[in-house]
RODO-2510 file (C-alpha; in nm, 4 decimals, decimal comma):
residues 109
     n   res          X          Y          Z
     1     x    -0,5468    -2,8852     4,1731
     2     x    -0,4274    -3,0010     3,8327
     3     x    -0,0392    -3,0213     3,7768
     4     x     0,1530    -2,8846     3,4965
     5     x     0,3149    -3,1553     3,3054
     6     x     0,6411    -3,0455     3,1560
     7     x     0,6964    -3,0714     2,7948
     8     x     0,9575    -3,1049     2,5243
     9     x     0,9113    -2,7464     2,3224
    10     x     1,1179    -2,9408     2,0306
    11     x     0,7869    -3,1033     1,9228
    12     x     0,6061    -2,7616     1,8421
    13     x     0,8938    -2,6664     1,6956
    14     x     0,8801    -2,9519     1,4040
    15     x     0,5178    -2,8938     1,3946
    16     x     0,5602    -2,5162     1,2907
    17     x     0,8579    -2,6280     1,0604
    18     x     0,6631    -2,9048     0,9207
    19     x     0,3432    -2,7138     0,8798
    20     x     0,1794    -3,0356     1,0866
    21     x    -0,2051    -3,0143     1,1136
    22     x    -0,3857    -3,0299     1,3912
    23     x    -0,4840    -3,3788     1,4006
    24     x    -0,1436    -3,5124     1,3254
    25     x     0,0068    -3,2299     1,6124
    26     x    -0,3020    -3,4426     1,8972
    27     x    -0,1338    -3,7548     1,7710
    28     x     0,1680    -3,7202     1,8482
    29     x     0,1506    -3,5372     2,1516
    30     x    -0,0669    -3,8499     2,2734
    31     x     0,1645    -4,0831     2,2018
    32     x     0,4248    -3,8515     2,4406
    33     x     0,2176    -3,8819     2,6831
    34     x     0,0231    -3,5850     2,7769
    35     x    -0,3070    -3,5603     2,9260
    36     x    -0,5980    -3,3921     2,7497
    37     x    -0,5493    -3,0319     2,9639
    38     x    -0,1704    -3,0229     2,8123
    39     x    -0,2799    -3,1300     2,4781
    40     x    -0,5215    -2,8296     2,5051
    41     x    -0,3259    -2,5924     2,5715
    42     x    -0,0120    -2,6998     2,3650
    43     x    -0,2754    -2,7086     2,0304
    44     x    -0,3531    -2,3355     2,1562
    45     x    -0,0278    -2,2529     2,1734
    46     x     0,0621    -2,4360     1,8320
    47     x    -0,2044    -2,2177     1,7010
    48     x    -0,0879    -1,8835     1,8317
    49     x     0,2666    -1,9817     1,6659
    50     x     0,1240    -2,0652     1,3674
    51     x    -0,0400    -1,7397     1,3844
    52     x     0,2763    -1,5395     1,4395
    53     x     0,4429    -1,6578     1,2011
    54     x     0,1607    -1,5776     0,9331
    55     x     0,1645    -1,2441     1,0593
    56     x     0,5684    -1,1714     1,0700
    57     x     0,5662    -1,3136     0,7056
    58     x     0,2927    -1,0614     0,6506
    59     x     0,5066    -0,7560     0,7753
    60     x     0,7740    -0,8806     0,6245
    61     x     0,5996    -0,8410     0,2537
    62     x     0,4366    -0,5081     0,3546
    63     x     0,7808    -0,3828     0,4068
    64     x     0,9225    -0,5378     0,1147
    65     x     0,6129    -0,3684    -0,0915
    66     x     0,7039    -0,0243     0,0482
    67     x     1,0267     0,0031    -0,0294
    68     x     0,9783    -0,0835    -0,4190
    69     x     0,6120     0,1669    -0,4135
    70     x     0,8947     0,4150    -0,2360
    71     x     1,1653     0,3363    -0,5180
    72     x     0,8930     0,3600    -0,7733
    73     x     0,7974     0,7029    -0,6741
    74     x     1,1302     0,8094    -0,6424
    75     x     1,2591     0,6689    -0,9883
    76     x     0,9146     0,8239    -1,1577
    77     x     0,9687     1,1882    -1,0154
    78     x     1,3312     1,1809    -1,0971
    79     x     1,3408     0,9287    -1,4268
    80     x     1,6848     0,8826    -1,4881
    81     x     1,5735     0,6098    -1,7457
    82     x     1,3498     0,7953    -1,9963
    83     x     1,3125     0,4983    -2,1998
    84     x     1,1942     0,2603    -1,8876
    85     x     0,9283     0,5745    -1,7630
    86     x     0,6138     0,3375    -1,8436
    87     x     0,7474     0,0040    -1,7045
    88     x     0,8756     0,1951    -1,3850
    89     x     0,5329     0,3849    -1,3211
    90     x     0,2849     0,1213    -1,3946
    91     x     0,4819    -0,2127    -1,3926
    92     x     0,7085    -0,1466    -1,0583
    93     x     0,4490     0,0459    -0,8898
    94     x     0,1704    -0,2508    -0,9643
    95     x     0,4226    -0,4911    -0,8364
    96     x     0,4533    -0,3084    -0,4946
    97     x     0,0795    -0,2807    -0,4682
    98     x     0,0018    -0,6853    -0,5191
    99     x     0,3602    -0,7313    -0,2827
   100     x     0,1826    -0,4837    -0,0130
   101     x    -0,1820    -0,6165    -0,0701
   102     x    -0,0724    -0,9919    -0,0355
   103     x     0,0934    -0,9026     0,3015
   104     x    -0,2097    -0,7112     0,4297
   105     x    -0,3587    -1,0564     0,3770
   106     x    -0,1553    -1,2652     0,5513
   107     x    -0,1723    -0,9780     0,8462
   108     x    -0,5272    -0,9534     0,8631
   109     x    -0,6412    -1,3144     0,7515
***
């Protein structure tokens, strides 16, 4: 029956703040001691936080590209600038597309 080292979450932690690859990640977690099963599953791990992370930073930018696509619509139906009607429709609205798209990509990537 294999046993369950404990481990120090604090070095995953710096890993995901210090965007540590994976070879650098088996390294260090050698020279902490752990045994190959532990280093398994802590790179697994690392890689599901890694992917998390991608994926909240995608919502977050899908949000962010809704709100200015809704504050484009808005501002184009109701164009209380008459003068900015051109950079509002195609420039803001362009801008909340590419925000949107990028975050779809970082979602789905």
């Amino acid at each position: 029956m294999a046993t369950i080292q404990k481990f120090d979450s604090s070095i995953l932690v710096q890993a995901l703040k210090d965007n540590w690859e994976k070879d650098l990640l088996i390294e260090r977690l050698t020279q902490a001691g752990h045994d190959e099963v532990s280093i398994d599953l802590l790179v697994r791990e690392y890689k599901k936080l890694r992917i998390a992370k991608r994926q909240s930073i995608g919502f977050v930018l899908m949000a962010i590209g809704a709100f200015l696509g809704l504050a484009s619509c808005l501002l184009t139906i109701f164009n209380p600038f008459p003068e900015l009607f051109g950079v509002v429709l195609y420039g803001l609205t362009s801008l909340a597309i590419l925000i949107a798209f990028v975050g779809l990509y970082y979602v789905f990537e």
